[in-house]
C-alpha positions, 0 to 999 in steps of 0.5 A: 774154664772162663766165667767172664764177669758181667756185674758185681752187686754188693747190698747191706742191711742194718736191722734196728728192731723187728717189731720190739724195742729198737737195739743199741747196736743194728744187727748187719746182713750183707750180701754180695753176688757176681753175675758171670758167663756160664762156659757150660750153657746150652751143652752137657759136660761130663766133669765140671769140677775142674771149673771150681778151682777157675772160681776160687779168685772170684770167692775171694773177692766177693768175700772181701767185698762183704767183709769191707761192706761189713765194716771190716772187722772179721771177729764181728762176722758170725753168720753166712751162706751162699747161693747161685741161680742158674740162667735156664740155658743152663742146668742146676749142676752149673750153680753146685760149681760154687760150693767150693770157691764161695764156701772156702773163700768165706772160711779162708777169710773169716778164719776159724770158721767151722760150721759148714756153710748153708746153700741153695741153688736153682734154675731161674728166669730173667730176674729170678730171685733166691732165698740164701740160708744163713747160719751161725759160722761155727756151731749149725745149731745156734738158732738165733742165726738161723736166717735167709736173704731173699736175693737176685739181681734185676737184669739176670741171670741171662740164660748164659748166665750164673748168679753167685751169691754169698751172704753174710751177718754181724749178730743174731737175729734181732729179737731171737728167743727161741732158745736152745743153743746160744753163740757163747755157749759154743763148746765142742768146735765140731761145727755143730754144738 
């Protein structure tokens, strides 16, 4: 199946405090999202998965372009999550397409990365936006990377369109402190604990 890409957006922030003291290092999210054709719009197809090994080369690049985006050190990426909007010719079924590309494409590339990675998707309108769940790479339950991006791009997706989005951070939240389980104290590598 063919995703003709229209666009490539690619946005990092650098958080240097969140209403305490500022922090010696600004703690990075980035964000990259590929605004692309949907094959499927405006039709009902029985199997879509054969479309998510058509992705693949597509999760890759957008992964490299976060990981550059980020400075390029891989052992400093400790956070990610995807997301997809779905133009409204579409159906939400559409944007379940990325898990596999997007997903895998961030574990291939980070390495050993073990927690399963957050998602969300929905249908949306002409400049609809998401929040994209991030958490910590190999432990879901470290708190101080429970996060979100609110994203989407301002020009789609159109309603033949698919926006696929995936999110990463360097550090956790700035000023976390809510305790429970912390990113050093990661033991049983089973991608939660």
């Amino acid at each position: 199946m063919d995703f003709p890409l229209r666009k490539i957006v690619v946005t990092l922030e650098e958080i240097f405090h969140d209403g305490g003291p500022p922090v010696d290092r600004p703690r990075l999210r980035a964000a990259a999202m590929a605004v692309v054709r949907n094959p499927f719009a405006g039709r009902y197809v029985a199997d879509l998965t054969t479309a998510m090994e058509d992705l693949k080369p597509l999760g890759l690049e957008l992964t490299d372009r976060l990981v550059r985006a980020l400075g390029g050190n891989v052992t400093l990426i400790d956070g990610y999550g995807k997301g997809s909007i779905v133009g409204t010719a579409g159906e939400l079924e559409h944007g379940a397409l990325w898990h596999v590309p997007g997903g895998y494409a961030m574990r291939d590339r980070l390495g050993k990365a073990l927690a399963i990675v957050p998602s969300a998707k929905k249908v949306g309108g002409f400049g609809a936006r998401i929040d994209v769940p991030i958490g910590h790479i190999n432990a879901a339950y470290v708190r101080s990377h429970f996060d979100g991006m609110e994203l989407g791009v301002s020009d789609g997706p159109r309603p033949d369109e698919l926006v696929f989005i995936l999110a990463m951070t360097c550090g956790p939240r700035i000023h976390s402190r809510m305790g429970g389980l912390e990113a050093g104290q990661i033991s049983q590598m089973d991608g939660l604990r």
